[in-house]
N, C-alpha and C positions, 0 to 999 in steps of 0.2 A: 696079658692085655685084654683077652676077652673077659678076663672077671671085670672088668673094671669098666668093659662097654656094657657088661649084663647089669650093673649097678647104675649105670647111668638111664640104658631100659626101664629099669623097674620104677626109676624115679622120673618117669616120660612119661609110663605108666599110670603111676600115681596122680601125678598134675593132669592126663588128660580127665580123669574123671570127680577133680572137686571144680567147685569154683573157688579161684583166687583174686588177688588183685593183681594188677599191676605190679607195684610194690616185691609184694611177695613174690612171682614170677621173675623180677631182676634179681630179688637174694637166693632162689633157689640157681637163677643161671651162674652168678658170681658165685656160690657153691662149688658149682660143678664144676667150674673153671680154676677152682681152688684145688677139689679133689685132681683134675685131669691135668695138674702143672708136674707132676712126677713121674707119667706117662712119658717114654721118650719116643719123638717126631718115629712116624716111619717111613723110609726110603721111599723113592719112586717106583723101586722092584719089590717092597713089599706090598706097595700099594695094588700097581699092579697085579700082582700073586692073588690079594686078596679077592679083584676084581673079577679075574678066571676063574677064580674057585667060587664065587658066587654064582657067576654064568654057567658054570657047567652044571652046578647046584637045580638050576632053572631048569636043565631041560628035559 
């Protein structure tokens, strides 16, 4: 799963530093919601999980 949020990073990445349209900005999000439809949902206790581990990350 995180290849796949490091992939959506890099293409976040990308789009902050050109200028686009409009246009282009909806087919890059439809993209990504293309790539991200194979990703399966995560739990409320992964979620969580992830949450703590960031927080602890913090401090």
């Amino acid at each position: 799963m995180k290849d796949e949020v490091n992939k959506c990073e890099k293409s976040c990445d990308i789009i902050k530093h050109q200028a686009i349209t409009k246009k282009e900005a909806l087919n890059t999000f439809y993209e990504a919601r293309k790539q991200m439809a194979d990703i399966p949902e995560m739990s409320l206790e992964e979620i969580n999980e992830e949450i703590s581990k960031t927080r602890a990350s913090k401090k």
